[in-house]
C-alpha positions as CSV (number, residue, x, y, z in Angstrom):
1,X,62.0,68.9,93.1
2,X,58.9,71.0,93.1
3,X,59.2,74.8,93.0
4,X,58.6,76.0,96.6
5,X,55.8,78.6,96.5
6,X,56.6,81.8,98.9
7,X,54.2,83.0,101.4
8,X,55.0,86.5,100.6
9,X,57.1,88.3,98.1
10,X,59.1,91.2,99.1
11,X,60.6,93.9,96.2
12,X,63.5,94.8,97.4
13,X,64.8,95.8,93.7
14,X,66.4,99.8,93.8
15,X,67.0,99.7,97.5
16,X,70.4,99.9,98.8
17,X,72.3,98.7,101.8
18,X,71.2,98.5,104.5
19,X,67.5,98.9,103.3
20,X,66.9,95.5,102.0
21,X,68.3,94.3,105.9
22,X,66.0,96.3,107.6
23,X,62.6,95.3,105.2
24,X,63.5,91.9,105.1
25,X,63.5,91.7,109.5
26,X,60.2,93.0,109.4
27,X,59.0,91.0,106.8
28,X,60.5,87.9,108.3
29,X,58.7,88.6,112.0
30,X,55.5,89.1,110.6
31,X,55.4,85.4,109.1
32,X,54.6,82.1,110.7
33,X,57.1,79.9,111.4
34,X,57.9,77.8,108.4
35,X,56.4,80.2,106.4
36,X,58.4,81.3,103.5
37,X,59.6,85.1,101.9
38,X,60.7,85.3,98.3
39,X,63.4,88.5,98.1
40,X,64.2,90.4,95.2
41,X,67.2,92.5,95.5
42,X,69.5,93.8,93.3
43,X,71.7,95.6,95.8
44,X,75.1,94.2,95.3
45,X,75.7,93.5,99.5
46,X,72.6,91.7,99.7
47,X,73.9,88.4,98.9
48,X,76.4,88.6,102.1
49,X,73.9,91.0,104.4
50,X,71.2,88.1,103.7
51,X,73.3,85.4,104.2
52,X,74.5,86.5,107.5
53,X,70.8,87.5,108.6
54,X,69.7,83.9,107.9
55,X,72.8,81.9,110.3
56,X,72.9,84.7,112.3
57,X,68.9,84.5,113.2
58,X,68.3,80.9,112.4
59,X,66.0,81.4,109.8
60,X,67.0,79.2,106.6
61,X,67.9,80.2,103.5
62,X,66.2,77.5,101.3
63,X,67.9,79.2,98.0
64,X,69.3,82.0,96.1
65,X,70.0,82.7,93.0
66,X,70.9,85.4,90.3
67,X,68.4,86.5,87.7
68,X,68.7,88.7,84.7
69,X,69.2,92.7,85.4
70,X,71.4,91.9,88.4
71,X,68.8,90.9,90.6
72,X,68.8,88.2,93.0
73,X,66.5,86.1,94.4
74,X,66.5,84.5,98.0
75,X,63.8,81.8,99.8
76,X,64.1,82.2,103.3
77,X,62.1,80.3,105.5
78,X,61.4,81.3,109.0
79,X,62.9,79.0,111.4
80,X,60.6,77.2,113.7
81,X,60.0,78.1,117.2
């Protein structure tokens, strides 16, 4: 599988609940739809809080995973309208 390319990246890394929440809404309204966010978080409730946003807003979260330092790493893709 080819490695999916963000639209924008957002830095979430030394923010804490619910910061990472709040920057990732906006970032996610100001993309197209289908347009994809790359998040980097090291918050430890940002695996559940970004999880939740994505079902809960029907945005899709194409992956996450856990890099070094405790950081994580989501690709959410903005639903379609």
């Amino acid at each position: 599988m080819d490695e999916i390319v963000p639209d924008e990246t957002l830095d979430c890394v030394g923010l804490y609940c619910p910061q990472p929440l709040f920057e990732t809404r906006e970032a996610m309204d100001q993309l197209e739809a289908g347009q994809v966010l790359e998040l980097l978080a090291d918050d430890p409730a940002a695996e559940e809080d970004i999880k939740r946003f994505a079902k809960r807003t029907g945005h899709i979260l194409i992956s996450y995973k856990r890099m070094g330092d405790g950081v994580q790493r989501f690709l959410l893709k903005r639903k379609e309208e």
